[in-house]
PAVEX-549605 format. One record per residue (C-alpha): x, y, z. Coordinates in steps of 0.05 Angstrom, whole numbers, plus 32768, in hexadecimal, padded with zeros to 4 digits. Example, Ala and Ser with C-alpha at 12.3 -4.5 7.8 and 13.67 -1.06 7.14 Angstrom:
<sites>
80F67FA6809C81117FEB808F
</sites>
This chain:
<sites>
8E27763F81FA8DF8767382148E11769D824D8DEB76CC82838DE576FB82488DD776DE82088D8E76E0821D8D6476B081EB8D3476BB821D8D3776FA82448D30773F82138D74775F820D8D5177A0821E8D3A778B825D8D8C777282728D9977B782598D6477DB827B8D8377B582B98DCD77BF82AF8DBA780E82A68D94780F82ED8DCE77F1830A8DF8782182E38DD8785A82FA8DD57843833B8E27784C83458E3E788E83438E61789E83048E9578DC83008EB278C682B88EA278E582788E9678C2823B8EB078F582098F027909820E8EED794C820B8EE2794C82588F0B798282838F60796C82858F72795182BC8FAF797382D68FED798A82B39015794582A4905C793582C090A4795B82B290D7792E82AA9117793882DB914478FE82CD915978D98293918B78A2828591A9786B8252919F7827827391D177EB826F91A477CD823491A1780D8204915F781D8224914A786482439132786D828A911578AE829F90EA78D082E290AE78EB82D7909A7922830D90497935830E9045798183009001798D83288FD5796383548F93795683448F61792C83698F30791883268F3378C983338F6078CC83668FA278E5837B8FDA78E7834A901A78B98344905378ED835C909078CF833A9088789C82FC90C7787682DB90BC7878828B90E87844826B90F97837821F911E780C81F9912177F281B1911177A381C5911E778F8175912F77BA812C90DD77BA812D90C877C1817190C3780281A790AF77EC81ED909F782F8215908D781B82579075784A828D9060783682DB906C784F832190AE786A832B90A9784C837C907978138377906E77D08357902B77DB8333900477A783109015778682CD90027756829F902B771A82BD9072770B829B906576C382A5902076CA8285903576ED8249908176E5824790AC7721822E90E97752824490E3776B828890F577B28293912977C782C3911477BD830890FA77F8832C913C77FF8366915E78188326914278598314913A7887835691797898837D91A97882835591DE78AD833991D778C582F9921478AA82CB91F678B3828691CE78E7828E91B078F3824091AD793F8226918E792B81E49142792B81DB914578E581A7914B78A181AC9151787B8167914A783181549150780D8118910B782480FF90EC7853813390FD789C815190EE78A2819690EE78EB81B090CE790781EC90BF7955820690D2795E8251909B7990826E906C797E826B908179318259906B79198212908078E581E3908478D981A0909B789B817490AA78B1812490B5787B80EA9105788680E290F7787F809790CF78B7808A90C678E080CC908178CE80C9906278D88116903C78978126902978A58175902C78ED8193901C78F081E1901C793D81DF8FE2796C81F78FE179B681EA8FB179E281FC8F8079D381C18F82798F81CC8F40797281EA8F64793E82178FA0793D824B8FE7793D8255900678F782748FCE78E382B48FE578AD82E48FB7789A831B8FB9785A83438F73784E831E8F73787682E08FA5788682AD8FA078B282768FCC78B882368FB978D681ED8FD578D6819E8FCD78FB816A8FC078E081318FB478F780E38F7578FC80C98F7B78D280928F9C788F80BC8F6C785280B98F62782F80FE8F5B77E6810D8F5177B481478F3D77D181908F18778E819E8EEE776681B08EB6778A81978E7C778A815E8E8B77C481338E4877D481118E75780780E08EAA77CF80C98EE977BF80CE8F05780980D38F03782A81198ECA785E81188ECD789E81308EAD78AB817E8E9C786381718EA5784681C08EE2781881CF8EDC77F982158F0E77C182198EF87797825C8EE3774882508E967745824C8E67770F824C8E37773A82268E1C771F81E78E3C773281A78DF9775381898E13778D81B68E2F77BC81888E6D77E981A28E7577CA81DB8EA977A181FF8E9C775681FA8EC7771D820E8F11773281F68F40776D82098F6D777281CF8F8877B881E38FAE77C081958FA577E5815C8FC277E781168FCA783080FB8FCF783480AB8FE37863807F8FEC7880803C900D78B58021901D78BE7FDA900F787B7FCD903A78607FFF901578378031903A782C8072901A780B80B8902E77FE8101900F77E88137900477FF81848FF377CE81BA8FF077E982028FF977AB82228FC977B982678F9F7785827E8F6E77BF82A78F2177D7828A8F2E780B82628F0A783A822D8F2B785481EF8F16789281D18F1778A181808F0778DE81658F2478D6811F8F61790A81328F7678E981738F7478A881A08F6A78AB81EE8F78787382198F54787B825C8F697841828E8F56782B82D68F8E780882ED8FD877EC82D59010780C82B190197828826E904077F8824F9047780D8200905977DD81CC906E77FC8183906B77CE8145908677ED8104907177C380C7906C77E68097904377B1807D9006779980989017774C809C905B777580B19038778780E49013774B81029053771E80F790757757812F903877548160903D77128161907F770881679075772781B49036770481C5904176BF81A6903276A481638FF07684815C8FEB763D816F8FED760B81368FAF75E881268F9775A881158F84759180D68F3B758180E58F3275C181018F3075DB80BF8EF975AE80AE8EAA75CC80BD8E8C75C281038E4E75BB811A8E2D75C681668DF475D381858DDE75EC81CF8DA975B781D78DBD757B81BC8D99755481F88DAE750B81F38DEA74E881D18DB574D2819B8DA9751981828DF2751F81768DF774DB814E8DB874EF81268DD3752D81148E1C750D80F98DE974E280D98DC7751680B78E06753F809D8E1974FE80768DD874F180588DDB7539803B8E1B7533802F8E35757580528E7D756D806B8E89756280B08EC6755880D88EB1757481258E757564814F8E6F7592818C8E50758381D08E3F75C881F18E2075B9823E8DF57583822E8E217547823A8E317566827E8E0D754482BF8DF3757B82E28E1675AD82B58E55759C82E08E9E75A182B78EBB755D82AB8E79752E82AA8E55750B82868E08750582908DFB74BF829C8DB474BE82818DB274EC82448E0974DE822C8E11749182548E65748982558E58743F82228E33745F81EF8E5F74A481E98E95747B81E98E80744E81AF8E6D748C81858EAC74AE818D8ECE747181758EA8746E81388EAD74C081258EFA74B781368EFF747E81018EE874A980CF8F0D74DD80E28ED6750A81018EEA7532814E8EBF753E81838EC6757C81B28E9E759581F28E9C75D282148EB975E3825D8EA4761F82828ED4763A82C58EA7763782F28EAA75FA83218E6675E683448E6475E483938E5975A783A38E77757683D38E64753983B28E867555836C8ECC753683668EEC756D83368ECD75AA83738EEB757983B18F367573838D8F2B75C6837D8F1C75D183CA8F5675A183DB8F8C75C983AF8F6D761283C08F5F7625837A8F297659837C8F2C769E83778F1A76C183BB8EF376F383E08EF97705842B8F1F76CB84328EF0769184088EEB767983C78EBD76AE83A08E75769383988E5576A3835E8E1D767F832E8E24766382E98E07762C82C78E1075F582FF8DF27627833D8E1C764183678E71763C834F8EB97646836A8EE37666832B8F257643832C8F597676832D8F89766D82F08FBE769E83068FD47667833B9004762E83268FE1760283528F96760A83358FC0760382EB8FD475BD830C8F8E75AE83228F6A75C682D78FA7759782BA8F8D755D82DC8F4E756282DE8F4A756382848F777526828E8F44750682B78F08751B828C8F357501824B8F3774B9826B8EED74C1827A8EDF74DA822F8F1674E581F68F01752D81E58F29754B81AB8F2F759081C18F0B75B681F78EDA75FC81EB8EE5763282278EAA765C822E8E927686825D8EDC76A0827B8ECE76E982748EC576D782AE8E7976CF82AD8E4876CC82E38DFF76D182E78E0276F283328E2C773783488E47774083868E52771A83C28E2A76DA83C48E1576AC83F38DE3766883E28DA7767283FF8D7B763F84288D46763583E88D4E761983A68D85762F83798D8E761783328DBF75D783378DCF75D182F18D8475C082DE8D6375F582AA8D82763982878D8F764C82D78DAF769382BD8D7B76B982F08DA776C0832E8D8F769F83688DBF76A7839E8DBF76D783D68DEF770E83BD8DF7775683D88E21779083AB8E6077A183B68E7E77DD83B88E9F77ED83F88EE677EF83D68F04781E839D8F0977DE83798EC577CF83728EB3781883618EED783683498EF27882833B8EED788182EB8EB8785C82CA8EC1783B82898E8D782D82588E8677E482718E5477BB82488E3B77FD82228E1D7816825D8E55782882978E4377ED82B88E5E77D982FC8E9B77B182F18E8A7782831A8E48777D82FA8E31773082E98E83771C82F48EAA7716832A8EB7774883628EF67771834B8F05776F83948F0B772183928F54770E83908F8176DD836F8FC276B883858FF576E783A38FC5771683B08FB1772B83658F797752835D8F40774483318F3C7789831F8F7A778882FE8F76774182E88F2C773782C88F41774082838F73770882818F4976D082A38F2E76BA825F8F7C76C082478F967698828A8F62766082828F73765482388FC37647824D8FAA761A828B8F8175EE82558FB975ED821C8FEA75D7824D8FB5759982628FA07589821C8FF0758782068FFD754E82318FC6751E82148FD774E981E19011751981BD8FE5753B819B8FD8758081848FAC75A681AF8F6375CF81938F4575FE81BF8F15762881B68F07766181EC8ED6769B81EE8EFD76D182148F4476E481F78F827716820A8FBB772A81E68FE576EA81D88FA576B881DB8FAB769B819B8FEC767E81AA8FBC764E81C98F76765381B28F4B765F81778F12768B81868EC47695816C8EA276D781728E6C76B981AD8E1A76C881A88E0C76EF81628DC576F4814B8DAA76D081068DA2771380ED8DC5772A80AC8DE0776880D08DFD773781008E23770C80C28E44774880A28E5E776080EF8E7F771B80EF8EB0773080B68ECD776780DB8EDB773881198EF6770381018F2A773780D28F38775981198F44771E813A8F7A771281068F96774E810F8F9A7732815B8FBA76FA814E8F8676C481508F8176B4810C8F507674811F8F1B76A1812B8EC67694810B8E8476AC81218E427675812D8E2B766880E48DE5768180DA8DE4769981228DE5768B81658D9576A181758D5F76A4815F8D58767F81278D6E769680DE8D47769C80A38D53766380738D73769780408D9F76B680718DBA766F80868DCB7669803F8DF176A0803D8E0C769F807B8E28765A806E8E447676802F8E7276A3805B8E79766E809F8E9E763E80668ED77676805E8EDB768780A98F15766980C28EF6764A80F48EA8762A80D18E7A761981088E2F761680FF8E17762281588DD07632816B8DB6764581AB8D84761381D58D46763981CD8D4C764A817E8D347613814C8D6175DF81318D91760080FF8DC475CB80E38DD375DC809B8DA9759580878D6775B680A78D5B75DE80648D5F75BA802A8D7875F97FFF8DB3760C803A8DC675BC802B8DCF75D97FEF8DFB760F7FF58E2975F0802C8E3575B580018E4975EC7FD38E6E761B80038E8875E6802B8EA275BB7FF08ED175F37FD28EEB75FD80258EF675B580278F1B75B87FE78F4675F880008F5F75D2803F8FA475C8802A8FA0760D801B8F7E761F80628FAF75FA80848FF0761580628FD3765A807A8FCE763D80C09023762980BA902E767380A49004769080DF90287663810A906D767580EF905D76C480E5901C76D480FD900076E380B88FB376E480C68F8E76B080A78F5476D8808C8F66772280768F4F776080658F617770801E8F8E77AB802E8FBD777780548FCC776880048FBD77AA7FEB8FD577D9801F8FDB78117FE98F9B78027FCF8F6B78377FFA8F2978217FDE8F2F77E180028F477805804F8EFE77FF80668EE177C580408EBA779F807B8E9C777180438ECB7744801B8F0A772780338F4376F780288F6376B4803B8FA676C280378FC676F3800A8F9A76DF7FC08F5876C07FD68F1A76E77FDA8ED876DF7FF58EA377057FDF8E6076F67FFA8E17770B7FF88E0C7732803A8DBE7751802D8D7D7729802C8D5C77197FE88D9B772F7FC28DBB77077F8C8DF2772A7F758E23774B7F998E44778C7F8F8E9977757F9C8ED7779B7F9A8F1277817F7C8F5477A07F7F8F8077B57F3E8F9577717F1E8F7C77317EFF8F4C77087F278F3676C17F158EF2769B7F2F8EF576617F588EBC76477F398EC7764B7EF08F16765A7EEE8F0976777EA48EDF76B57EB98F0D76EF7ECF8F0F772F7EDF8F4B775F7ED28F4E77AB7EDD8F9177E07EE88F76780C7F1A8F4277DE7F468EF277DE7F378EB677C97F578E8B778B7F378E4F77727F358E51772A7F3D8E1576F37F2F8E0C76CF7F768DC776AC7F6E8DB576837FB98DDE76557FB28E2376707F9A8E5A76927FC08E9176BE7F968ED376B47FA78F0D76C87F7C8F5776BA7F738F8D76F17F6B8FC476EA7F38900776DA7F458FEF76A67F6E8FF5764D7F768FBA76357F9A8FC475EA7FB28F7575C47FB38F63757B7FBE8F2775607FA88EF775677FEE8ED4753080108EA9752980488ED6753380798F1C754E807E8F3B7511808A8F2774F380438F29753180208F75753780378F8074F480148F6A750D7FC68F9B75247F968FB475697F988FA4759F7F548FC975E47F4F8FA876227F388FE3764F7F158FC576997EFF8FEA76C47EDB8FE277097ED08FA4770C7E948FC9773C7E6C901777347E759040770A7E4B907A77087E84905D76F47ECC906E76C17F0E904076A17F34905876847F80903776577FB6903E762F7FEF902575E5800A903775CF80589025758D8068902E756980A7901B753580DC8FE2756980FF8FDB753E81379029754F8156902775898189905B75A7815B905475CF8117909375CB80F690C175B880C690FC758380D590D87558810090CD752280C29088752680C8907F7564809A908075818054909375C28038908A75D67FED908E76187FC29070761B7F83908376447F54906D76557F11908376857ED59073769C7E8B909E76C57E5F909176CC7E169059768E7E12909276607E41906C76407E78909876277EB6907776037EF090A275E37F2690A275DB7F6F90DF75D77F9F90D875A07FDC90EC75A9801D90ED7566804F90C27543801290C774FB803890817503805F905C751F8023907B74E37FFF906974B4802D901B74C5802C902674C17FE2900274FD7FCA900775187F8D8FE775527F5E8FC175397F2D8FBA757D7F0C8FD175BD7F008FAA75F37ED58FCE76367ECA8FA076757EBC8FB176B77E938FD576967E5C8FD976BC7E1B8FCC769D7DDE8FA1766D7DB98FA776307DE38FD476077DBF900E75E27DF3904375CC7DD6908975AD7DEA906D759B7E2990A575797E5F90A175647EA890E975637ECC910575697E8190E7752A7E6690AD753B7E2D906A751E7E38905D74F57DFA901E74EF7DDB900E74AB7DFF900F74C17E498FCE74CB7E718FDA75137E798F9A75367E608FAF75807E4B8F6D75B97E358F6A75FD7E288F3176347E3A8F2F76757E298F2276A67E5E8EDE76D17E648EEB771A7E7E8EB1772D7EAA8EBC777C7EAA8ECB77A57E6B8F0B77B37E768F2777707E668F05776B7E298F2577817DED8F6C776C7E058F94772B7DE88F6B76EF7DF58F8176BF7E328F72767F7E3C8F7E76457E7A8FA7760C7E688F9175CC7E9A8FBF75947E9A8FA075507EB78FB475067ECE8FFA75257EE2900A74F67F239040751F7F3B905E75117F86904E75447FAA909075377FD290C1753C7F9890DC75787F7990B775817F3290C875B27EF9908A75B17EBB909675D97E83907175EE7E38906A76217DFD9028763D7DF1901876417DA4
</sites>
């Protein structure tokens, strides 16, 4: 949905023009470069201690006072401990007072030692030595003045070093009530990743003196380098050396703004509030890597089946008719289509959990749902926080009644979104949790939604500062309405609302404050907002799991705009207002790849744009990439043209193209949903997750995988129609014509055909891929017959091949095996000498069983030979010449020069094979 900022209407330069007025207007003593003047001369350390549970507690003392940003923390408490083989917590706070953290309850994990323990006590194991060592790290520290360092045990390579000498363009240790300060060095030739939520205009790769302002934004994502609706506060650090490629990843889990500084040789992390609370993941692998982080902040949720399936919404679908025409419409072109999406439309008066009596009557929403949920088909609408003020408005009467709002000078904090003037419910508060709970059970019985779409919870608001409603008309949920239009005066009386350091907030140093709400507004127990902004997106997202769990047993699909560490245990996310602009399609690459790196591997951007309307030929295109985001939704914005993938008869075209290979990949998609839910392992990938050694591939912003053998390799420039793609050393098979290849040793570069209507996508060797047959939506397309794609090495005579299927009940809360209402099979295939063995292993087979699937076919690529299959057995009986099994050969055609000239391969396909998925099966044959 639109927000105060995505500005279909209102020039982005005049918002900018504004924001830097109001910018200006505050005084500003930060620099936007690290190579400002140090502050100070760091801490000694004058204590140090084992602790009961193998950690290390220490006492910081500061060395000199400064008063840059405020007055300096005397005494800090550092504590360390290796939490797992794989994991370094180094956590460092106020040695006398309780500072602020991101809640334990919020984002569950080890608590450190409680304060009471480290001053005053006598020192019984008082430690001489300078090293700590774990299973996999090296901890070692320097005691005046204090630094850090964390080595790879293996190798003694340094992965974080907190050190400043005098050459250095940035400080020792700074801790400040409002600003913290703490450096690394890092090697020149280590490739960055993550630092989100931002649009990264130079790809996936952190950038150089790039800007890297983590603080939740509602600024549209056309802003480039700048901080937008997520604080994912982690990066993944790879290297290379000799060939070796290791990675590891840092997450500083602090839930305060904050800018990062890269300059290529070292990483600054300037904070204005919080602790430093240091998380160390080791790998070495990439998908190492992620399967750690996640481990601490949750796994991603599981996801439904249909979510798989392409969705399509609109901001401006203005009566329930528009909605059933447009279902309509998707069949007659026959365009898959398992989700329709309500954004504010449905609403009465804008207002969360309504329905607008005229424009979406109760009867006739009612009767539609019932005949989209026959077919299978889902419906979802959006929610926004804030709650309209209005006394007649049951959901806003039960909010006042429980206290739920977040407050300011002792009232709920007025601000203005869609519905005029709002309370925001405060989500840190187990009674407002309660209240949210109730009031999606109550909108449920009103309408059966299938999932629910957070937006705005950055948090947004089209007003800054302290509001009142004024005596003359104010927007009441009637029009766009983002022009504030209540009485509001600036705040900045307190250090929170203008705090000493400014970060680069919304590209511009932007009040904090600015179009959110007051950072001197508090939550329960006193919290303030300062400190807990970044997490309201985060909070709101658990508050609306835990109501969706309850309802019907089922399996709960959110989608929300703003995200923390540890959201996609919940949520799936989309990338909010992008432009139709083909700039804006190849930025959505590099986010959706980070956001897997975050651990929200559900993750797409608006197909074709959110505003203003696309050119027909980008839609095509665009679609052609939207059918491999994880998440495929086509969303416009009110005020561009209709842009539903039927309005052009040529993007018909290529979705029913693009769309009808996704459709046939679901089984596929939703097996690498199970394995992010079990390990993390991101959905879509950038290729050095499978070719970490590979250093061609460390920036590529431009192709990508699904999993760890499927890539995507689309056309990103207008009026091209071929495209210029990168594959990796290997044999790589088509998708669309499984006998073209392409095989090199060391990795080349391609030039592909991709006329309008085709997207490139290519399958690795070594590799099962599981397919049905499609269908309109995901519900029939689930109920075809299953084919496996074996490939083979194009020029070995010895090689295996593996896969993977899970298959379950997708409506249960729970993703697992054991429960009898799931399937697990690994495939496996080999060739030795011209022996073909194909066989899978079953685990819990009785559910697949009971569907009665089966695979009708199996066609195994690479084979050497001429084509002729002989001996050919399934489970060790021979399949005589009168069974319906259909067996032909193809020989291969090698698209780049380097295959040619080597022994001749062929594809063997073997049809009509009506094999139970459920059972264990072994197929074997000779090749001639």
């Amino acid at each position: 949905m639109v927000s105060s900022n995505r500005f279909a209407a209102l020039p982005l330069c005049s918002l900018l023009l504004a924001l830097l007025l109001c910018a200006v207007g505050a005084s500003s003593s930060s620099s936007s470069s690290t190579n400002a003047t140090k502050i100070g001369q760091g801490y000694r350390l004058v204590s140090i201690e084992e602790t009961p549970d193998g950690g290390l507690i220490g006492i910081l003392q500061v060395k000199q006072k400064t008063k840059t940003y405020g007055p300096d923390i005397p005494l800090l408490r550092f504590y360390v401990k290796h939490e797992t083989d794989n994991r370094l917590r180094v956590h460092i706070t106020d040695a006398q007072k309780q500072r602020w953290e991101v809640p334990y309850n919020l984002l569950p994990r080890e608590q450190p030692p409680p304060l009471s323990q480290s001053i005053g006590k006598s020192r019984k194991n008082p430690i001489t030595v300078s090293q700590y060592s774990g299973s996999e790290f090296l901890f070692s520290y320097t005691s005046d003045p204090f630094s850090f360092a964390v080595k790879r045990k293996s190798n003694g390579e340094t992965l974080f070093d907190s050190s400043s000498g005098d050459s250095d363009p940035f400080s020792s240790l700074v801790f400040k009530d409002q600003y913290l300060e703490i450096s690394t060095k890092l090697p020149k030739d280590a490739s960055l990743y993550g630092l989100g939520e931002n649009t990264q205009p130079h790809g996936i790769k952190l950038y150089p003196s790039d800007p890297y302002t983590l603080y939740t934004t509602d600024i549209s994502a056309i802003n480039l380098n700048a901080d937008l609706y997520g604080s994912h506060p982690v990066y993944m650090d790879l290297r290379n050396a000799g060939g070796k490629a290791s990675a590891h990843a840092v997450l500083l889990l602090n839930s305060n703004g904050m800018d990062v500084f890269y300059t290529g040789t070292s990483l600054t992390y300037k904070i204005i509030g919080g602790v430093f609370d240091f998380y160390f993941f080791s790998g070495p692998s990439p998908l190492n890597v992620v399967d750690q982080y996640t481990t601490l902040i949750g796994r991603p949720a599981p996801m439904p089946y249909w979510a798989f399936g392409f969705h399509q919404c609109r901001w401006g679908y203005h009566n329930l008719s528009v909605v059933e025409d447009v279902v309509e419409n998707y069949k007659k072109a026959q365009i898959p289509l398992d989700v329709i999406w309500n954004d504010d439309d449905h609403m009465d008066g804008k207002k969360d959990f309504t329905l607008n009596p005229v424009n979406y009557p109760r009867p006739k929403l009612l009767n539609f749902l019932d005949k989209i949920h026959n077919i299978g088909m889902k419906y979802i609408v959006i929610i926004d926080p804030g709650i309209a003020v209005n006394t007649s408005y049951g959901v806003y009467q039960r909010g006042v009644a429980n206290d739920v709002f977040i407050k300011y000078d002792g009232e709920p904090f007025l601000a203005q979104v869609w519905p005029g003037a709002v309370n925001f419910p405060d989500f840190l508060n187990p009674k407002t949790v309660s209240w949210w709970v109730d009031e999606i059970h109550r909108f449920h019985e009103l309408v059966p939604v299938d999932g629910l779409w957070i937006d705005m919870n950055e948090v947004s608001n089209f007003c800054s500062g302290k509001c009142k409603i004024p005596k003359g008309k104010c927007p009441t949920g009637t029009g766009p309405g983002w022009i504030c239009c209540l009485d509001c005066k600036n705040i900045t009386k307190t250090r929170w609302d203008d705090p000493p350091y400014k970060i680069n907030a919304s590209g511009i140093k932007a009040p904090i404050g600015f179009k959110t709400i007051a950072t001197s507004a508090y939550h329960y127990n006193g919290v303030l907002e300062y400190d807990a902004h970044s997490l309201y997106g985060f909070s709101q997202t658990i508050a609306t799991h835990k109501g969706l769990q309850g309802l019907q047993g089922k399996r709960p699909f959110i989608l929300s705009r703003s995200t923390y560490v540890g959201s996609g245990k919940y949520a799936a996310h989309w990338t909010g207002d992008n432009q139709g602009t083909w700039e804006n399609l190849r930025y959505s690459i590099s986010t959706m790849l980070n956001f897997g790196i975050f651990g929200v591997p559900m993750v797409g951007s608006d197909i074709c744009g959110f505003y203003p309307q696309p050119t027909e030929e980008l839609c095509n295109r665009w679609i052609e990439v939207g059918a491999f985001y994880p998440f495929s939704r086509d969303h416009a914005n009110y005020y561009s043209p209709r842009q539903e993938l039927y309005q052009w008869q040529s993007v018909a075209e290529s979705a029913r193209n693009a769309l009808g290979i996704r459709y046939k990949l679901l089984p596929f998609l939703y097996t690498l949903n199970y394995e992010a839910h079990v390990s993390g392992a991101p959905i879509a990938r950038p290729l050095f997750f499978s070719f970490p050694t590979y250093t061609e591939c460390y920036g590529l912003s431009t192709q990508f995988l699904l999993g760890s053998s499927l890539m995507v390799s689309p056309v990103l420039e207008q009026g091209k129609t071929q495209v210029k793609a990168l594959f990796p050393p290997g044999s790589w098979y088509s998708l669309l014509d499984w006998t073209h290849t392409i095989t090199s040793k060391d990795g080349v570069y391609i030039t592909l055909d991709a006329p309008l209507h085709v997207v490139n996508v290519h399958l690795y060797q070594n590799t099962i891929l599981p397919m049905q047959q499609g269908g309109m939506v995901s519900k029939e397309a689930r109920a075809t017959p299953f084919t496996l794609i074996v490939t083979f090495p194009s020029d070995a005579t010895q090689g295996e091949a593996k896969g993977n299927l899970f298959l379950d009940n997708d409506e249960l809360p729970d993703m697992n095996l054991g429960n009898g209402y799931s399937t697990y099979v690994d495939l496996h295939a080999t060739v030795d000498q011209g022996a073909v063995k194909v066989w899978s292993e079953v685990q819990e087979g009785k559910f697949a069983l009971d569907k009665g699937w089966i695979i009708d076919s199996i066609s195994v690529l690479g084979l050497e030979g001429s084509g002729a299959v002989s001996s050919l057995e399934i489970d060790g009986k021979p399949l005589m010449g009168g069974s319906n099994v259909n067996v032909t050969t193809s020989a291969h055609e090698h698209l780049n020069s380097e295959g040619e000239g080597e022994k001749k391969t062929v594809m063997v396909a073997l049809r009509g094979l009506s094999i139970p998925v459920g059972k264990n099966f072994a197929m074997t044959w000779k090749m001639g």
